[in-house]
VEXSETI-252215 format. One record per residue (C-alpha): residue number from 1; x, y, z; chain. Coordinates in steps of 0.001 Angstrom, whole numbers, m for minus. Each point is the difference from the previous one (the first is absolute). Example, Ala and Ser with C-alpha at 12.3 -4.5 7.8 and 13.67 -1.06 7.14 Angstrom:
REM residues 2
  bamar        u        v        w  gumar
      1    12300    m4500     7800      A
      2     1370     3440     m660      A
REM end
This chain:
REM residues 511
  bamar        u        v        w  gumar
      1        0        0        0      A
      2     1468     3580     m553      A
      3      228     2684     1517      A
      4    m2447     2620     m587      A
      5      m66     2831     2752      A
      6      654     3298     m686      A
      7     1033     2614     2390      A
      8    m2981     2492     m828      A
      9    m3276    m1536      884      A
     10    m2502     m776    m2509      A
     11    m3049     1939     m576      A
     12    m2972    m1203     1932      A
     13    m1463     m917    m3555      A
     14     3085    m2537    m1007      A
     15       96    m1274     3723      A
     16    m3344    m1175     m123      A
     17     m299    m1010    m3855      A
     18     3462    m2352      602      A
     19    m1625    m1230     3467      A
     20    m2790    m1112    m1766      A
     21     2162    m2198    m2370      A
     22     1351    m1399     2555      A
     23    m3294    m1153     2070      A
     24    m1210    m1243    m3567      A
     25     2310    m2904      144      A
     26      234     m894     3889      A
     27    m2504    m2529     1471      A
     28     m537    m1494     3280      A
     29     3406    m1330      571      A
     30      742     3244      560      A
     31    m1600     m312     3548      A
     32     1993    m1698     2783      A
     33    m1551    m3320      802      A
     34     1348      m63     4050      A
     35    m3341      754     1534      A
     36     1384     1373     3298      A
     37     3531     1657     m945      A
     38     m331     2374    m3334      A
     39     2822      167    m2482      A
     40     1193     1023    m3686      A
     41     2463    m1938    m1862      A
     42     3209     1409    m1506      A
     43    m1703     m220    m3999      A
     44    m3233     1878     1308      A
     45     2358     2803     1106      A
     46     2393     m676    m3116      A
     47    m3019      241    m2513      A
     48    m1718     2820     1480      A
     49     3551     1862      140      A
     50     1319     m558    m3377      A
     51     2744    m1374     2391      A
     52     2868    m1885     m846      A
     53      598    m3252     2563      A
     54     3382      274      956      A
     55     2103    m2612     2959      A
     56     m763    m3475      688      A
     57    m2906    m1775     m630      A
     58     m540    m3541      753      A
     59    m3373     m196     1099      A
     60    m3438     1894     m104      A
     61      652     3461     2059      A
     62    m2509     1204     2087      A
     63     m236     3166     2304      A
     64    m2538     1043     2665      A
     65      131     3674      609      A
     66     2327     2759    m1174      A
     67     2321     2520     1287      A
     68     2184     2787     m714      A
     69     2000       25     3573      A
     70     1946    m2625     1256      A
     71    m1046     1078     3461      A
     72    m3105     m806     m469      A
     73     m206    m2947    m1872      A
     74    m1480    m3408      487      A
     75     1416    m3480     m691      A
     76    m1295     m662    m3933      A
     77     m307     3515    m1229      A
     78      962     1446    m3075      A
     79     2430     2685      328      A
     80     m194     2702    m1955      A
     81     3294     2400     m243      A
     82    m1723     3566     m634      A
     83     2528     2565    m1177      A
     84     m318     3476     1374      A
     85     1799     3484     m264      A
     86     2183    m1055     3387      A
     87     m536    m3554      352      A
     88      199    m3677    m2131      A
     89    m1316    m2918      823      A
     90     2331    m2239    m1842      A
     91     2330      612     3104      A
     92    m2031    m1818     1900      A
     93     m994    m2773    m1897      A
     94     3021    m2634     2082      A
     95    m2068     1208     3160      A
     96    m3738     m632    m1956      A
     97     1416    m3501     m850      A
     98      944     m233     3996      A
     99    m3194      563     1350      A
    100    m1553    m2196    m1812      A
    101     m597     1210    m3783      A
    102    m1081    m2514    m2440      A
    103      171     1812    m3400      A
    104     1307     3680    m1126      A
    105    m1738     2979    m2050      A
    106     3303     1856    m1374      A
    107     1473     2543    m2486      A
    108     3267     m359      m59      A
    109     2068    m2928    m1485      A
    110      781    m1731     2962      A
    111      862    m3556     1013      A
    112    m2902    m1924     2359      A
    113      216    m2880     1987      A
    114    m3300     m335       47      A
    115    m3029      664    m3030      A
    116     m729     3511    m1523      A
    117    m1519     2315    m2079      A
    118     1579     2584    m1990      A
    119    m1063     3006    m1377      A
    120      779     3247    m1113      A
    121    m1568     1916     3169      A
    122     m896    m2282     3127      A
    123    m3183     3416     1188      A
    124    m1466     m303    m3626      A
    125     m363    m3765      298      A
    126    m1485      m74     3621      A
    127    m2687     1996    m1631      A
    128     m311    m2153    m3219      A
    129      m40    m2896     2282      A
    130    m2796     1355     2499      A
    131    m2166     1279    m2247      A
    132      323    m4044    m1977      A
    133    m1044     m974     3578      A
    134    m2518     2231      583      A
    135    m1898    m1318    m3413      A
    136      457    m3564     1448      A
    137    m2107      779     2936      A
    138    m3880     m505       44      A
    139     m331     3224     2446      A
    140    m3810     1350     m419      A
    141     1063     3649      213      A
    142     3292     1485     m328      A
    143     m261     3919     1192      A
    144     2606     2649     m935      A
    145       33     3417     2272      A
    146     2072     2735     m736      A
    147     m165     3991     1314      A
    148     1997     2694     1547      A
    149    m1349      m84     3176      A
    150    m1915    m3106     2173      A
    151     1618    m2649    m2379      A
    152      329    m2280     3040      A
    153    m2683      931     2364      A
    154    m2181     m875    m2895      A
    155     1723    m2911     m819      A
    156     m213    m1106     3690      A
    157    m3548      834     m347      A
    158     m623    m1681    m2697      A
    159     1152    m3470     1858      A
    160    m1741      543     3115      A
    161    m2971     m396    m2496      A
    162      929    m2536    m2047      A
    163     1271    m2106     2532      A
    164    m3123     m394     1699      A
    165    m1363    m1650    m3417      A
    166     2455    m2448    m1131      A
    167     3843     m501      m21      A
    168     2080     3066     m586      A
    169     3536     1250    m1279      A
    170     1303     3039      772      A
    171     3440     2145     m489      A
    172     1376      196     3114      A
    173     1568     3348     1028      A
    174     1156     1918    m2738      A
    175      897    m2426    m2538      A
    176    m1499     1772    m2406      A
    177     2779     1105    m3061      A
    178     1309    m2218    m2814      A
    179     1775    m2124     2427      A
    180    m2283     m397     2659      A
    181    m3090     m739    m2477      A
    182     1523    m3065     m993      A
    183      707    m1544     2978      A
    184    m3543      620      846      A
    185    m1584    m1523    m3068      A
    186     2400    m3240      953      A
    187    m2082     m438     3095      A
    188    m3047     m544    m1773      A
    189    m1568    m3659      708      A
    190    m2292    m2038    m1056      A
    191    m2191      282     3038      A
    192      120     3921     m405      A
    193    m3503     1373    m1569      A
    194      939     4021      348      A
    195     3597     1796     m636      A
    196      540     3432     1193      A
    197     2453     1549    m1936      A
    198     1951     3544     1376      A
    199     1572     1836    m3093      A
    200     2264     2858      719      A
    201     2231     1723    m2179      A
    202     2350     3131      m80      A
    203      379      398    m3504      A
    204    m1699     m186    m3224      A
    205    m1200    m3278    m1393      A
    206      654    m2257     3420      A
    207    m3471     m696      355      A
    208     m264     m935    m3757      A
    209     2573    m2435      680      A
    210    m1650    m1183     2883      A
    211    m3497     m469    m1234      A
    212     1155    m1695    m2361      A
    213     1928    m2743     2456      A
    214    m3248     m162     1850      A
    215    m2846       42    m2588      A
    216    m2301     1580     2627      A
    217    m4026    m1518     m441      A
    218     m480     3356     1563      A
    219     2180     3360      317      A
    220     m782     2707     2179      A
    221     1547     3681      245      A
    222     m743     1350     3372      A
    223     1135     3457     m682      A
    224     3070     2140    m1394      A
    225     1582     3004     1437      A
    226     3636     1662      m96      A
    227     1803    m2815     1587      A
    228     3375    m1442    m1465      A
    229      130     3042    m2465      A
    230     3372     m485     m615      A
    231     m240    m2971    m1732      A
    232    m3090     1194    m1393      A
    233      799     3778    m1004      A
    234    m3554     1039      470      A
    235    m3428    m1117     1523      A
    236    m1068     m818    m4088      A
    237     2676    m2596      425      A
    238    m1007    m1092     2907      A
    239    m4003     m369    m1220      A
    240     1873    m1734    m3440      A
    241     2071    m2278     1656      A
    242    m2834    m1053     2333      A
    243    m2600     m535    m2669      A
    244     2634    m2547    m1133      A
    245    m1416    m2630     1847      A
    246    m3036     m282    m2105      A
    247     2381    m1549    m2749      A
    248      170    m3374     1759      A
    249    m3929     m250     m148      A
    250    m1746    m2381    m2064      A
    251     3099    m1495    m1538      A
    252     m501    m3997     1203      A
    253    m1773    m2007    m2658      A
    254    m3248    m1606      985      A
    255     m722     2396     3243      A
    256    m2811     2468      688      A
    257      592     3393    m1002      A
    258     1978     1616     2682      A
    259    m1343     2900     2335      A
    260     2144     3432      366      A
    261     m588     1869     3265      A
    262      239     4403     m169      A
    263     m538     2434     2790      A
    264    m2065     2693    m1492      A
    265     1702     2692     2473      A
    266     3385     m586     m948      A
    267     1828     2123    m2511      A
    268      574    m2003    m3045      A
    269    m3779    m1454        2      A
    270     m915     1191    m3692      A
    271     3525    m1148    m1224      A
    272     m544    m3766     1100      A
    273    m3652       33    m1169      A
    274     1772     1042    m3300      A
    275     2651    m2727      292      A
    276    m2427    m2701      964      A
    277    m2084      554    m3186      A
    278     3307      239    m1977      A
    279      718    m3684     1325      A
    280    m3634     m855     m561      A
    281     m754    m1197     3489      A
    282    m3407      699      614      A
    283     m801    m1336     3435      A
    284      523     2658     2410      A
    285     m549     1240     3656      A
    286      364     3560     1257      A
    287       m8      746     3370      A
    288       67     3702     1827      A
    289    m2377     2501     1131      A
    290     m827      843    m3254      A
    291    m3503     m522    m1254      A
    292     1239    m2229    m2994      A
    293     1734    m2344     2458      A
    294    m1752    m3696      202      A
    295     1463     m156     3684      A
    296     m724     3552     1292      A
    297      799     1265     3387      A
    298    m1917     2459     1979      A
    299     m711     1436     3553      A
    300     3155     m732     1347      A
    301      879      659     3580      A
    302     2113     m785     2813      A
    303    m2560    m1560     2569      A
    304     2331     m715     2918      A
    305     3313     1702     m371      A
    306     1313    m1235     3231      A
    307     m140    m3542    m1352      A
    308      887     1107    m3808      A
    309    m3351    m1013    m1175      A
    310    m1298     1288    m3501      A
    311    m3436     m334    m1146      A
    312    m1178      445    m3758      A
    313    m2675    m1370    m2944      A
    314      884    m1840    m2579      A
    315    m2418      275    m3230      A
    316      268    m3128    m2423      A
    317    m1450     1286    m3364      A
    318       44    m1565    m3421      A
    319     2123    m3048      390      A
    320    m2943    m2285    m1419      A
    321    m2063     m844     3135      A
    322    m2639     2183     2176      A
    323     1674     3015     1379      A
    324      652     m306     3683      A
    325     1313     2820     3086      A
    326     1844    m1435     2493      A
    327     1510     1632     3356      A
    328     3967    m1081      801      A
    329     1672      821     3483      A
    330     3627     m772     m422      A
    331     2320      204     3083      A
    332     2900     2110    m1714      A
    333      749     3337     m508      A
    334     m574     2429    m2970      A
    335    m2257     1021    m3255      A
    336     2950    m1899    m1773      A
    337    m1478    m3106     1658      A
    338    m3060      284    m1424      A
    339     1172      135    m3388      A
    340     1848    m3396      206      A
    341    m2908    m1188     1373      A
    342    m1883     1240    m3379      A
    343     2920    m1417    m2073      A
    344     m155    m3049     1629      A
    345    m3455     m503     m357      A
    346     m469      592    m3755      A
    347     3277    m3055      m95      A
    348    m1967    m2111     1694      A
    349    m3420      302    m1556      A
    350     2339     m111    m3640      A
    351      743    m3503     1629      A
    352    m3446    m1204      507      A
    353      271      482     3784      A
    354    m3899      962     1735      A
    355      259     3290     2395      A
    356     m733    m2884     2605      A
    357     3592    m1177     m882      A
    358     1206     3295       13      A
    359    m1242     1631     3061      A
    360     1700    m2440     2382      A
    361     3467      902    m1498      A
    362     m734     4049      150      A
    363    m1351       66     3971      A
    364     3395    m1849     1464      A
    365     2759     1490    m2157      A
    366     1904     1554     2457      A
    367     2983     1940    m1657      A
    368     3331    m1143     m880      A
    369     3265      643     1812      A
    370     1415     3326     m378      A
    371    m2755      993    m1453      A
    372    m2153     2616     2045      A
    373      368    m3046     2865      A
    374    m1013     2114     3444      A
    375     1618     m904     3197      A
    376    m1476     2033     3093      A
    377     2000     2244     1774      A
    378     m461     2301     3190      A
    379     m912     2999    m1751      A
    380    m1935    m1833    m2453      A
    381      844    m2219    m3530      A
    382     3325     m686    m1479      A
    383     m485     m901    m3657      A
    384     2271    m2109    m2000      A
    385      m34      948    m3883      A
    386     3742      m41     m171      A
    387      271    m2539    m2407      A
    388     m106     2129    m3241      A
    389     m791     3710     m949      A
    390    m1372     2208    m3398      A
    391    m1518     3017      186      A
    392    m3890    m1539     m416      A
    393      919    m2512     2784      A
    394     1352     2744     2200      A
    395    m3031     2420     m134      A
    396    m2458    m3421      376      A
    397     1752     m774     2908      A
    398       40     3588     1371      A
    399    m4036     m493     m860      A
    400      m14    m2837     2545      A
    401     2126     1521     2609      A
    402    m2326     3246      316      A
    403    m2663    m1874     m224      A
    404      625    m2050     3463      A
    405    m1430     2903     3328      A
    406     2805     1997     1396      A
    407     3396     1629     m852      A
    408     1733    m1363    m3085      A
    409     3852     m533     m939      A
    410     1735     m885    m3379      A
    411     3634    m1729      304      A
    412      628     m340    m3895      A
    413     3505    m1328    m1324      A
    414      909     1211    m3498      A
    415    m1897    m1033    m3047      A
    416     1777    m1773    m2822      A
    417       63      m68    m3657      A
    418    m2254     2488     m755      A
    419     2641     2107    m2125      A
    420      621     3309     m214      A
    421    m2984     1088     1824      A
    422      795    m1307     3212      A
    423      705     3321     1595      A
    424    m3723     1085    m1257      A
    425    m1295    m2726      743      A
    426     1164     m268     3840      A
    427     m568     3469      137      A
    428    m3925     m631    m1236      A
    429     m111    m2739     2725      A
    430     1215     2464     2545      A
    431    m3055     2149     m876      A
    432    m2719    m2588     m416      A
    433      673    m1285     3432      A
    434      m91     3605     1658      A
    435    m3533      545    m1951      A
    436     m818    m3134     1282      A
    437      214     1057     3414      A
    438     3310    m1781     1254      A
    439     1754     1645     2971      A
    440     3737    m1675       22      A
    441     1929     m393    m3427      A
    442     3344    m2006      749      A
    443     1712     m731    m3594      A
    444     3355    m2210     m767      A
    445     1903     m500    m3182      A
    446     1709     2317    m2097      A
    447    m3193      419    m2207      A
    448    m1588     1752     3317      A
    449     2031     2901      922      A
    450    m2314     2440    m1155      A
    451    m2863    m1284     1120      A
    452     m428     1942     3337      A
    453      549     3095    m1467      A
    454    m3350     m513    m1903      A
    455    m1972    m1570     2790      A
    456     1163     2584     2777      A
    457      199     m145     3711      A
    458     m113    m2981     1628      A
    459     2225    m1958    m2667      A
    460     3911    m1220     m465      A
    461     2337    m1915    m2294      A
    462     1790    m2588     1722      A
    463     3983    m1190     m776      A
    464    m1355    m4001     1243      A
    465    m2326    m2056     1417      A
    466     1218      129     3414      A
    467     m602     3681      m37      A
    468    m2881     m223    m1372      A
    469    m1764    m2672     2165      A
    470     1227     1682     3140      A
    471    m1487     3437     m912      A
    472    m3473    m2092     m875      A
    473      661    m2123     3550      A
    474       18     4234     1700      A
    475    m3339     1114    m1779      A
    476    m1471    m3233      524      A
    477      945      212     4266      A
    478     m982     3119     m263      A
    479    m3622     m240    m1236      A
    480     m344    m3006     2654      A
    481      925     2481     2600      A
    482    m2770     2327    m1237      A
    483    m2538    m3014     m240      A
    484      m72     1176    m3878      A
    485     m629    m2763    m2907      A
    486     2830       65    m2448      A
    487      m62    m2184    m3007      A
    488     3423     m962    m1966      A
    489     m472    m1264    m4016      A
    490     4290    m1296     m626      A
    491      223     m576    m3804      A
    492     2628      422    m2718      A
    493     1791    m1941    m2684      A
    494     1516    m2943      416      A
    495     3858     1927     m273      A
    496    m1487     2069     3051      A
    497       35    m3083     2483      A
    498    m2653     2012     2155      A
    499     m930    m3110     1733      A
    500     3143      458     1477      A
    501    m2401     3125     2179      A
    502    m2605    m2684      459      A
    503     2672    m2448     1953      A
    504     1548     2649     1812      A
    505    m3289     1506     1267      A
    506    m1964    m3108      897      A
    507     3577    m1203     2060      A
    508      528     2959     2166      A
    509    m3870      374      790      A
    510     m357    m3712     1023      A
    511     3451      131     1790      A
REM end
C-alpha cells in the first residue's frame, strides 16, 4: 500500500468523497469479533491510512486502545508518535514498546521491533482512521456542537439529557481540536446510541476539517462572538468558520437527512441560513428569543438568587407536532443558561427525543467546573468561571454576578487572542461592569493595565495572584465585619491561571 498523506489537509469535500470509497469496500470483518475486549487490527488501520506496514509481522496484529503518551499508555495499545513544533514522538517509541506497545503509527523511516504503520503525517492519519471508525459504528445519533462561548456547558448539557435515554459518548474535557476529535470518535462502541461531539477551532477551516472526521447526524452552532480573533481576523471569520460545521451534514449514504441547529440572536444568523441553503440542508432548528425561533424563550427570571435558581418558558413551535409551553427551573446561574437550555432542546427534539425525555436532563444540570460553580463564603458567593474568558462570556458572567442580592466584585485575568483590540476590548469590559453596578474591579495580566482608569474608584491592576487574592481576602473581611453581602465572579483565560485566586482564597478562609 502507498503512501498517500499530504501535509495540508484535504478539503472537507475530498475527505468525505475518499472516505466513502473506502466504506464501499469494507464489510463486517471490519468489526472486532472479542465480545468483551474491543480491538482493530493492524490492516484496518493500514487500509484506512493509506499506510505502509513496516517491522515484523508473523502473525495477525491486534491493538485495543490507542495512545499518544507513553505515560499513559496501556498494555496492547497502539502508539502513535505525534510530531509537534517542540516535541516528537519517535523518541519515545523504545519506551512505547516498554510499556507494553503492540504495533506503531510512524512518519519517519525507522526500524521497529514490533508491527507498524507508516505514513506521511502520523495527526492526519489519526483523523483518517477515526473518522473510518466512526462510519463502522451503528451509533443512532452522532451530534456536532461548536460556538464561541458555552461549547462545553452545552455539551455537558447535552449528556445529562441524553444519558438519561440510552447509552452516551461524550468528549471529555476539552478534547475538542483536530487532535482531540479523533481520539474521541475512537471511543465510539457498539453499545453507544448518541455521540456528543465538541468542535473548537482557532483558525479558519478547523471545524471543516472536523465535521468532516465526525459526519455529525446533527450540528449545532450555539452562538459566535469576538473570541479567538486572532486566528480569525474578524467576527465575519469567526461566524464563517463556525458555519463550517454544516459541511459534515448529510454526507453518509443511506441516513436521514441531517438537522443543523442556529441561534437566531447570535450575530452571523442570516449568514448560516444562507450557507445552509447553499449546502442544501433543509432540516433546520432555530432557537432564541426571536419570534421565528421553533424553541423560543421568554419570561426569564432569577426566582431564588440565593440558591442560583433561574426560571423561564420555553415555546415549541413548528417542529411538526402540536405546539406546547413549558416552564423550566434550572439550578445554575445566568440568561446564558437558558440559552443552552434552548439549544439543547431543539438537539434533542432533532433526535426524536419527547420533552418528557428532555425535561429530566434540563431540571438537574448543575454547572460544570470552573464554570460559574458558586462556593459560599462569609460575605456571601464565591463564583468559579475561571476556566476560560471572551468578551461575551465576561459581560454574561458579570450578568450573573449582579444578578445574585448584595455587593458585587469582578477578579478578571487577561483575555486572550482577541487581537489588536484587546486594549478596547478590556477597556469596554471595564465599563460594562461599572454600568452594571459592580463595586470592586481587581484586574491581572498585561492586557488589564488600563482598565481601572476607565472603571474609576474602587479598582487596581495587580503585578500577581498573590497580590491580588490578598487585596480580595481585605475587602472580603472587611464587608464581613460590616455584616455586608459581597459577591466575587473570578474568570479569565486560560493563560491568566485565575483559579490560582480561587485556591488561594478558599485556603486562607477555611484555614
Amino acid at each position: 500500500m502507498s503512501v498517500k498523506n499530504t501535509q495540508n489537509l484535504e478539503s472537507a469535500e475530498q475527505q468525505v468523497a475518499r472516505l466513502q470509497t473506502q466504506i464501499s469496500h469494507s464489510d463486517d470483518d471490519h468489526l472486532p469479533k472479542e465480545p468483551n475486549m474491543f480491538s482493530w487490527t493492524l490492516e484496518q488501520l493500514c487500509e484506512s491510512t493509506d499506510g505502509d506496514i513496516i517491522g515484523p509481522i508473523s502473525e495477525r496484529v491486534e491493538f485495543t486502545s490507542i495512545s499518544t503518551d507513553t505515560r499513559t499508555l496501556e498494555p496492547g495499545a497502539l502508539y502513535i508518535a505525534i510530531k509537534g513544533e517542540q516535541f516528537d514522538g519517535h523518541a519515545f517509541i523504545d519506551e512505547a514498546i516498554k510499556q507494553g506497545a503492540v504495533a506503531a503509527l510512524v512518519s519517519e523511516d525507522v526500524e521497529l521491533i514490533i508491527p507498524g504503520v507508516q505514513v506521511n503525517d502520523t495527526r492526519i492519519a489519526l483523523g483518517e482512521f477515526a473518522r473510518w471508525h466512526r462510519m463502522q459504528m451503528p451509533v443512532k445519533t452522532l451530534i456536532a456542537v461548536t460556538g464561541s462561548n458555552g461549547k462545553t456547558t452545552t455539551k455537558s448539557l447535552l449528556e445529562n439529557i441524553f444519558a438519561k435515554v440510552g447509552n452516551t459518548l461524550a468528549t471529555v474535557g476539552n478534547l475538542n481540536n483536530d487532535f482531540g476529535v479523533p481520539r474521541t470518535l475512537l471511543n465510539l462502541r457498539p453499545e453507544h446510541e448518541f455521540a456528543i461531539i465538541e468542535m473548537g477551532a482557532n483558525h479558519k477551516h478547523e471545524i471543516a476539517y472536523l465535521t468532516a472526521l465526525a459526519l455529525p447526524d446533527i450540528a449545532m452552532i450555539n452562538n459566535a462572538s469576538g473570541a479567538h480573533l486572532e486566528g480569525f481576523g474578524s467576527l465575519q471569520g469567526v461566524i464563517d468558520t463556525k458555519g463550517e460545521i454544516f459541511q459534515g451534514l448529510n454526507k453518509v449514504a443511506g441516513r436521514q437527512a441531517g438537522t443543523a441547529i442556529i441561534n437566531t440572536d447570535s450575530p452571523g444568523y442570516k449568514d448560516w441560513l444562507n450557507e445552509l441553503d447553499r449546502l442544501g440542508v433543509q432540516n433546520i432548528i432555530r432557537f432564541g428569543t426571536r419570534d421565528d425561533a421553533q424553541v423560543r424563550i421568554s419570561e426569564f427570571k432569577v426566582v431564588d438568587a440565593e440558591n442560583s435558581t433561574i426560571q423561564f418558558t420555553l415555546r415549541l413551535s413548528g417542529l411538526g407536532f402540536e405546539e406546547s409551553s413549558h416552564q423550566v427551573e434550572m439550578p445554575v446561574l445566568g440568561f446564558h443558561n437558558a440559552m443552552n437550555a434552548a439549544s439543547c432542546t431543539a438537539v434533542a427534539l432533532a433526535a426524536g427525543l419527547s420533552w418528557n425525555q428532555i425535561e429530566p436532563g434540563l431540571v438537574s444540570f448543575t454547572g460544570v467546573s470552573g464554570r460559574l460553580q458558586k462556593t459560599r463564603i462569609s460575605s456571601g458567593w464565591l463564583i468559579d468561571d475561571s476556566y476560560n474568558a471572551n468578551p461575551e462570556s465576561v459581560k454574561a458572567g458579570i450578568d450573573a454576578l449582579t444578578s445574585l442580592p448584595g455587593l458585587a466584585t469582578l477578579c478578571l485575568g487577561a483575555m486572550a487572542e482577541i487581537g489588536e483590540t484587546s486594549e478596547t476590548v478590556h477597556q469596554e469590559i471595564a465599563e460594562y461592569a461599572k454600568n452594571k453596578g459592580v463595586l470592586n474591579l481587581y484586574v491581572y495580566g498585561e492586557a488589564t493595565k488600563t482598565m481601572p482608569k476607565i472603571f474609576g474608584e474602587n479598582s487596581a491592576y495587580f503585578d500577581s495572584h498573590d497580590l491580588l487574592a490578598e487585596a480580595l481576602l481585605t475587602t472580603l473581611k472587611n464587608c464581613a465585619s460590616e455584616q455586608q453581602t459581597m459577591n466575587v465572579l473570578v474568570k479569565g483565560s486560560r493563560s491568566a491561571k485565575m483559579e490560582r485566586v480561587i485556591q488561594q482564597v478558599l485556603e486562607k478562609i477555611r484555614a
